[in-house]
BADRENLUM-510989 format. One record per residue: x, z, y of N, C-alpha, C in turn; residue in three letters; residue number from 0. Coordinates in nm, 4 decimals, decimal comma. Each point is the difference from the previous one (the first is absolute). Example, Ala and Ser with C-alpha at 12.3 -4.5 7.8 and 13.67 -1.06 7.14 Angstrom:
2
{{1,3190 0,7800 -0,5690} {-0,0890 0,0000 0,1190} {0,0900 0,0000 0,1200} "ala" 0}
{{-0,0350 -0,0720 0,1050} {0,0820 0,0060 0,1190} {-0,0770 0,0730 0,1090} "ser" 1}
% end
This chain:
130
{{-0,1569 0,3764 -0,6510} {-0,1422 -0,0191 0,0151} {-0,0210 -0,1311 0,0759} "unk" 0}
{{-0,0697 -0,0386 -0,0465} {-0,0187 -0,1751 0,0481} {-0,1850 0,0479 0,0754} "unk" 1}
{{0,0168 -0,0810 0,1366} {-0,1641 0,0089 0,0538} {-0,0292 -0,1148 0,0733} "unk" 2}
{{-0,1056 -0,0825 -0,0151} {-0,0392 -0,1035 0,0025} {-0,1462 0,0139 0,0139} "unk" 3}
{{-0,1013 -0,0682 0,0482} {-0,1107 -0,0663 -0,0642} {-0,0481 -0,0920 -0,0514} "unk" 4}
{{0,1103 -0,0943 0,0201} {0,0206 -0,1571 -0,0843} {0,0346 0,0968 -0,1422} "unk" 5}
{{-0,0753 -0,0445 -0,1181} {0,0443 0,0731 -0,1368} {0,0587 -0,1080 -0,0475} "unk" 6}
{{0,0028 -0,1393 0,0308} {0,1286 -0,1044 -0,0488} {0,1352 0,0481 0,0238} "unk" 7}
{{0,0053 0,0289 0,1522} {0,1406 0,0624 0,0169} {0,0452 0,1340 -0,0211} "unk" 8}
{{-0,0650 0,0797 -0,0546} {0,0167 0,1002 -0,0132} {0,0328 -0,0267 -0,1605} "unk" 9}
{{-0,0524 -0,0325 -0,0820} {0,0128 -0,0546 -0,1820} {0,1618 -0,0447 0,0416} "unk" 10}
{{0,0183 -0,1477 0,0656} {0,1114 -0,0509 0,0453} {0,1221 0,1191 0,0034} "unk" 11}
{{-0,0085 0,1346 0,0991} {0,0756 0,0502 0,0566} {0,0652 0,0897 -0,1784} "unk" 12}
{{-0,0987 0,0336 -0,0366} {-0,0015 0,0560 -0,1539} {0,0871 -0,0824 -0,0626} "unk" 13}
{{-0,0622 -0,0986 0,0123} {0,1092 -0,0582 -0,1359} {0,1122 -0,0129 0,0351} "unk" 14}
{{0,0560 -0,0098 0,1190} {0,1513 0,0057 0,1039} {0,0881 0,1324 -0,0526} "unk" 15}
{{-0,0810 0,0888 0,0143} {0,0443 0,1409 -0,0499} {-0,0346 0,0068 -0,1759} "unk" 16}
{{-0,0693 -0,0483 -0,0605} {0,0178 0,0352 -0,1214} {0,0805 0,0333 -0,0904} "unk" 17}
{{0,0633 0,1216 -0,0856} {0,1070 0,0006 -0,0621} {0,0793 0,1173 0,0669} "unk" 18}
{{-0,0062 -0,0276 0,1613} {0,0954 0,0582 0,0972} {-0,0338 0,1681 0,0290} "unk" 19}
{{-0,1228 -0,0001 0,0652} {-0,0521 0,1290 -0,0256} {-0,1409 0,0243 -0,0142} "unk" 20}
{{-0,0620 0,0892 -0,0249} {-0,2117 0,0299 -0,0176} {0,0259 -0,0707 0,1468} "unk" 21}
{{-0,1370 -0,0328 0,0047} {-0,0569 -0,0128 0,1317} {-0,1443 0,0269 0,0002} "unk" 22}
{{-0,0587 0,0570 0,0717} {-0,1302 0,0372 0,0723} {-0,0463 -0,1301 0,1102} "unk" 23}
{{-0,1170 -0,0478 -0,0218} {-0,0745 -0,0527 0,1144} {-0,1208 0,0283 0,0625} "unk" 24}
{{-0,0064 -0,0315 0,0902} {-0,0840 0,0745 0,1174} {-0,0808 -0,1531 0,0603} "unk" 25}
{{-0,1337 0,0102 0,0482} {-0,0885 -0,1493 0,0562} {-0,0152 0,0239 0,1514} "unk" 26}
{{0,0433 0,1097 0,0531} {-0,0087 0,0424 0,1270} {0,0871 0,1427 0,0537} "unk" 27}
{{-0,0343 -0,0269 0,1398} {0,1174 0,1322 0,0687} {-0,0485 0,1420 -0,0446} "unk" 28}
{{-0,1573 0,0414 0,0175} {-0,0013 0,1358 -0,0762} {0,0244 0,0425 -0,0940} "unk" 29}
{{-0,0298 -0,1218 -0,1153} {0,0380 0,0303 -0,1170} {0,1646 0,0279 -0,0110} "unk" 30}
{{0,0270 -0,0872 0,0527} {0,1986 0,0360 -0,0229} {0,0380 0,0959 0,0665} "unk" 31}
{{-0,0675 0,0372 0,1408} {0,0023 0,1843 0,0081} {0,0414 0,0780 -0,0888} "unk" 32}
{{-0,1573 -0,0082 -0,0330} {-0,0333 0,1388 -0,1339} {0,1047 -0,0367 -0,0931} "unk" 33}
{{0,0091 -0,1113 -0,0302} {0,1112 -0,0249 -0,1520} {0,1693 0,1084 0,0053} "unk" 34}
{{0,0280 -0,0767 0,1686} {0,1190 0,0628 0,0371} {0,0234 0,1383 0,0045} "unk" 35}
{{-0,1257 0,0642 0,0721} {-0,0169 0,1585 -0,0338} {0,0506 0,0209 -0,1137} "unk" 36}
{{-0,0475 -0,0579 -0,1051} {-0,0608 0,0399 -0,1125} {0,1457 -0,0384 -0,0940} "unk" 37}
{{0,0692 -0,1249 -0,0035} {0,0865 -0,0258 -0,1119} {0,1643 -0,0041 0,0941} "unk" 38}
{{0,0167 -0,0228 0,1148} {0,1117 0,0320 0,1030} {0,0939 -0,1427 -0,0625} "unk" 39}
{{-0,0740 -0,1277 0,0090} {0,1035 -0,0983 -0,0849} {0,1116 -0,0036 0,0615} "unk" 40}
{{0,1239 -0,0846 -0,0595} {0,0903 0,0211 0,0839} {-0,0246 -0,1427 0,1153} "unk" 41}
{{-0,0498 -0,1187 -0,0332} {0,0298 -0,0801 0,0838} {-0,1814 -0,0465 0,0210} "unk" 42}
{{-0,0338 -0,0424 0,1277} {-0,1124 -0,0509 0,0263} {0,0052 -0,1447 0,0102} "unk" 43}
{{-0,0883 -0,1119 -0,0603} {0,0127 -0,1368 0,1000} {-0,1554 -0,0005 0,0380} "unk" 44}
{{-0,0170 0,0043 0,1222} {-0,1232 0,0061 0,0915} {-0,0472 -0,0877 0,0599} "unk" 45}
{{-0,1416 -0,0892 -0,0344} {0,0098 -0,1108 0,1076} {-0,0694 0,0529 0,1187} "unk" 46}
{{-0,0186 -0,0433 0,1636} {-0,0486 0,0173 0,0813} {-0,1717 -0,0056 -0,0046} "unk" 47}
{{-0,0123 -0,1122 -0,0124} {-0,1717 -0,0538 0,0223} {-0,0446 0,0901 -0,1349} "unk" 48}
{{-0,0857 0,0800 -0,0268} {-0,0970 0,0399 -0,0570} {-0,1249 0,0649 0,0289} "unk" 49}
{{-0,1040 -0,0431 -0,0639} {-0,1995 0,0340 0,0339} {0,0680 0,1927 0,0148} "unk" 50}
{{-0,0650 0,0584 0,1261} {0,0116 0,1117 -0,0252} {0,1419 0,0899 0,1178} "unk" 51}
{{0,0289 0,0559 -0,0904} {0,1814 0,0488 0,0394} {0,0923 -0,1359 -0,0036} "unk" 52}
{{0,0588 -0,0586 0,1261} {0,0689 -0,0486 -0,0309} {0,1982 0,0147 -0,0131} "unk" 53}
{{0,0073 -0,0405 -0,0532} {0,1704 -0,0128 -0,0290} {0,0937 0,0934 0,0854} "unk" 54}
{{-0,0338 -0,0377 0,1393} {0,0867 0,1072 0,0964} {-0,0361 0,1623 -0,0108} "unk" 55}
{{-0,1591 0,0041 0,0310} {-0,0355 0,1373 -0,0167} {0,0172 0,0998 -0,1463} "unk" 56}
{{0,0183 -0,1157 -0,0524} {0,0275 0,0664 -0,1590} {0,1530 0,0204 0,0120} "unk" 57}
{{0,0971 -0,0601 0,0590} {0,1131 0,0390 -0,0067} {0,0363 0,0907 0,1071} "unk" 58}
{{-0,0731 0,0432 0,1157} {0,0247 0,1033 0,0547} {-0,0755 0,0994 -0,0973} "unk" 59}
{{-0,0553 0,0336 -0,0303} {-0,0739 0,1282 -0,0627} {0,1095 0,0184 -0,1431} "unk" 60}
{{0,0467 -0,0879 -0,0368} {0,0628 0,0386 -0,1090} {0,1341 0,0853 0,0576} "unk" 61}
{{0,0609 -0,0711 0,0663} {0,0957 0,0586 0,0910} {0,0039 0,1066 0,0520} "unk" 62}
{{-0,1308 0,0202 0,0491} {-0,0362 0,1477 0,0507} {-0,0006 0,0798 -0,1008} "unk" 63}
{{-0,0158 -0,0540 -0,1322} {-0,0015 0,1391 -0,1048} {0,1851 -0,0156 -0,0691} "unk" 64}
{{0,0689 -0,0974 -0,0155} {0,1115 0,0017 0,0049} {0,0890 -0,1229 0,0432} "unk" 65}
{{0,1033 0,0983 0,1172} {0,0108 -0,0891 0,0995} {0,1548 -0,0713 -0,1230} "unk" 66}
{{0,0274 -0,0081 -0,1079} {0,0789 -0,0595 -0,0510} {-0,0975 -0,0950 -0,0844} "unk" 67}
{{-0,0805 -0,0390 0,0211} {-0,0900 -0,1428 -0,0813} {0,0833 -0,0835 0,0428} "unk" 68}
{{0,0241 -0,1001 -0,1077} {0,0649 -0,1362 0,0106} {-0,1309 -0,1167 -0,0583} "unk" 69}
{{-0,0077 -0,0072 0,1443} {-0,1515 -0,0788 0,0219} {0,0945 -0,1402 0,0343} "unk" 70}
{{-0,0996 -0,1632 -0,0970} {0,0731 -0,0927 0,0270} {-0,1330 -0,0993 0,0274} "unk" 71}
{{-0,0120 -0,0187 0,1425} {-0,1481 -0,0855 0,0609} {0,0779 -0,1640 -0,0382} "unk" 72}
{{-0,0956 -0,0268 -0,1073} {-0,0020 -0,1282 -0,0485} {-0,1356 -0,0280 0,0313} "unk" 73}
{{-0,0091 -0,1520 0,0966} {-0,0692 -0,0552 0,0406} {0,0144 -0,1506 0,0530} "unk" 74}
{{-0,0906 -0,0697 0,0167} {-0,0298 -0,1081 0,0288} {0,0530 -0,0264 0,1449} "unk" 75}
{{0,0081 0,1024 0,0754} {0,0143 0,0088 0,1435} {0,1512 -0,0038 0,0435} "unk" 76}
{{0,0684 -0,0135 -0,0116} {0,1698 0,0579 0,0202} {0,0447 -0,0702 0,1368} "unk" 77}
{{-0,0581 0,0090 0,1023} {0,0198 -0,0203 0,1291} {0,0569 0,1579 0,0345} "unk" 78}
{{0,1181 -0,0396 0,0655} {0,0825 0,0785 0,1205} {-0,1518 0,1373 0,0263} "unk" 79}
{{-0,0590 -0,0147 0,0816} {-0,0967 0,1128 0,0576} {-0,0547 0,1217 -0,1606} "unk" 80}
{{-0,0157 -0,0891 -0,1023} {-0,0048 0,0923 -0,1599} {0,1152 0,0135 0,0066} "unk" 81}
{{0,1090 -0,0124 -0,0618} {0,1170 0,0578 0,0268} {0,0046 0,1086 0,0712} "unk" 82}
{{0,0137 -0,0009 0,1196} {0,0301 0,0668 0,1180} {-0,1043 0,1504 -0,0353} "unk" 83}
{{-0,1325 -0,0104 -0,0320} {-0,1105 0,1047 -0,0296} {0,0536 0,0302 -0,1656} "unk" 84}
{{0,0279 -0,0523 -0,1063} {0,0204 0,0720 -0,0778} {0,1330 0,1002 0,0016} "unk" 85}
{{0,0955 -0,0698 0,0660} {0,1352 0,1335 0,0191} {-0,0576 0,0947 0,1210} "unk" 86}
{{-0,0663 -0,0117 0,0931} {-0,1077 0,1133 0,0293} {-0,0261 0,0859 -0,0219} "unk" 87}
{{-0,0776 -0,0476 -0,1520} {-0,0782 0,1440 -0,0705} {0,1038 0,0561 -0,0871} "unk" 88}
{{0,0554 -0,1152 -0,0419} {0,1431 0,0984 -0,0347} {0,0208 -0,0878 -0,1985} "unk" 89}
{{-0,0339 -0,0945 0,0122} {-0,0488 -0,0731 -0,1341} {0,1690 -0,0632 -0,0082} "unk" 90}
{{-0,0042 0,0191 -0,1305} {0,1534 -0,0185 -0,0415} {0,0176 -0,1625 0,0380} "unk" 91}
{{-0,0865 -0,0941 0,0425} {0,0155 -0,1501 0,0426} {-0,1546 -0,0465 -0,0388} "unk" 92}
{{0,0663 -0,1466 0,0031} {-0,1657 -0,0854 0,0445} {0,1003 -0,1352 -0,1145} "unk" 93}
{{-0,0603 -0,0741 -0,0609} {-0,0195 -0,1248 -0,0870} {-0,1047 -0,0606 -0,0142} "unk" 94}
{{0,0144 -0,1570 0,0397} {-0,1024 -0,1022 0,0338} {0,0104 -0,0614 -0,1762} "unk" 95}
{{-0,1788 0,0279 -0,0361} {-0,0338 -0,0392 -0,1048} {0,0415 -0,1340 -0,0380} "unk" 96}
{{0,0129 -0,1019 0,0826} {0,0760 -0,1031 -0,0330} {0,1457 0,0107 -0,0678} "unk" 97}
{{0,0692 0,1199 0,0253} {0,1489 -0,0061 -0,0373} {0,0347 0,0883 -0,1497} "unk" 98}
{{-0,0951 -0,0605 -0,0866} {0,0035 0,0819 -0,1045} {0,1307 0,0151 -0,0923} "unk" 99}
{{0,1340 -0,0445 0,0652} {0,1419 0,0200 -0,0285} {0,0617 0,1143 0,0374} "unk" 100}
{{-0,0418 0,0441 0,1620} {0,0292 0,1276 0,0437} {-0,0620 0,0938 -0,0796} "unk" 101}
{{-0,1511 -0,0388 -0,0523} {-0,0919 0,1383 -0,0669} {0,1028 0,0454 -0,1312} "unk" 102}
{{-0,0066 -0,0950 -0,0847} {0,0646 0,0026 -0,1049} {0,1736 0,0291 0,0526} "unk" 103}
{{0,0373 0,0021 0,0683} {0,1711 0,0687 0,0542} {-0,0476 0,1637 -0,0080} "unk" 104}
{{-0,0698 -0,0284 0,1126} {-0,0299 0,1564 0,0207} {-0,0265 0,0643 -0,1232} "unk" 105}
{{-0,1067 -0,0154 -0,0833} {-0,0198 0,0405 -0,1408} {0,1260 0,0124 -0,0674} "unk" 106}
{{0,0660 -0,0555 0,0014} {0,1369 -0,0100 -0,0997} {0,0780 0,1530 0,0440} "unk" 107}
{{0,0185 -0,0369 0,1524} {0,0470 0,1381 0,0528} {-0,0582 0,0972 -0,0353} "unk" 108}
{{-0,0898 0,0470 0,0255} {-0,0634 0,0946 0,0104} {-0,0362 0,0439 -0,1651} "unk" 109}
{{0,0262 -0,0899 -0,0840} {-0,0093 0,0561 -0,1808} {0,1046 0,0455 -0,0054} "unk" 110}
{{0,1123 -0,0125 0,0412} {0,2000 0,0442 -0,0159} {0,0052 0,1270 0,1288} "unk" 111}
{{-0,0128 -0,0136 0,0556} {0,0022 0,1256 0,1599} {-0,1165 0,0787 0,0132} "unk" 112}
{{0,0333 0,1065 0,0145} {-0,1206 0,1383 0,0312} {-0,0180 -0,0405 0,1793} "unk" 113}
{{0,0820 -0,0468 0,0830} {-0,0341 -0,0239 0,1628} {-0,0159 -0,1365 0,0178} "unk" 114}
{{-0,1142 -0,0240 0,0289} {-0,0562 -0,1350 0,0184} {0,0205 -0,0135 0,1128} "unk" 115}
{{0,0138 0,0835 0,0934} {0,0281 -0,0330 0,1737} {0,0852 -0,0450 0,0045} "unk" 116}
{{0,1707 0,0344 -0,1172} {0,1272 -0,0751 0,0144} {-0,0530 -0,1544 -0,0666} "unk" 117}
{{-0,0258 0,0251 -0,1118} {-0,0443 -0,1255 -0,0419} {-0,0448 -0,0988 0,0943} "unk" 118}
{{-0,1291 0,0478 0,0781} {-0,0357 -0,1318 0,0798} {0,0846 -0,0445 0,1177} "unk" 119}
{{0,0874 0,1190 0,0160} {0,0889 -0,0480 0,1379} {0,1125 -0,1257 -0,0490} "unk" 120}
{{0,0067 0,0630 -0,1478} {0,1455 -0,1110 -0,0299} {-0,0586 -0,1748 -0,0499} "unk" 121}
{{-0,0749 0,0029 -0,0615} {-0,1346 -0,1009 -0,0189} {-0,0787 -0,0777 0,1205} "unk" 122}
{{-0,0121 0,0824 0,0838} {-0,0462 -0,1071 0,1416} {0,1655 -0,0394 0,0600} "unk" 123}
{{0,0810 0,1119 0,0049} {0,1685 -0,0643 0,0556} {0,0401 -0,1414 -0,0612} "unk" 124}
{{-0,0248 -0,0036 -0,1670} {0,0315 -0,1345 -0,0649} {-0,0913 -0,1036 0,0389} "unk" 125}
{{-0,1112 0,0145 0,0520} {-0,1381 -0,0930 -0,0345} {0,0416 -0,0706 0,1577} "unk" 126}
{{0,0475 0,0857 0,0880} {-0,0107 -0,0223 0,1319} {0,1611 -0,0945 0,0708} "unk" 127}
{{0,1305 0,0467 -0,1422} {0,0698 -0,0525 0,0294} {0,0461 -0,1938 -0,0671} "unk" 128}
{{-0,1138 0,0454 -0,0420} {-0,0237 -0,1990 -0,0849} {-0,0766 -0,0726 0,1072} "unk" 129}
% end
């Protein structure tokens, strides 16, 4: 499930995944609530800033309904202090919209592997050891 309110990047995030698996999109945090209730995707990419519910509170509430969501806060923001608050709530990691190499890694993983939590651990290990 891809959630955004930019619908450029959200189209963008689609066509990244196209081929790979359905995807569902969401323009805000309640809406991707209810969606999650509702379809249990396997992987989330969530941005922070949205009109409404934003990004964090939507990824605690999802969490609260299952604490195995592999929530991935893609955002503009990727300063240390986001970081630090998305492993918090318990969000499988954080990716700065600028690094659309990691998005597309992660995607790759996560189409081949059912655990995206291993995935992103071995994927930030490579990203971090270059």
């Amino acid at each position: 499930m891809i959630v955004d309110d930019n619908a450029t990047w959200r189209e963008y995030l689609v066509s990244l995944i196209a081929g790979r698996a359905e995807t569902l999109t969401c323009a805000d945090g309640a809406e991707a609530v209810a969606a999650y209730v509702t379809y249990r995707p396997h992987t989330v990419l969530l941005d922070i800033e949205m009109p409404g519910t934003d990004g964090f509170t939507a990824a605690r509430q999802m969490i609260a309904q299952d604490p195995e969501a592999r929530i991935v806060i893609v955002t503009q923001h990727s300063q240390r202090r986001y970081q630090e608050a998305a492993a918090r709530l318990g969000a499988v990691g954080l990716v700065g919209k600028e690094d659309l190499t990691r998005i597309e890694e992660l995607l790759n993983h996560w189409t081949t592997r059912a655990d995206g939590r291993e995935a992103f651990k071995k994927s930030r290990q490579s990203t971090s050891s270059q």
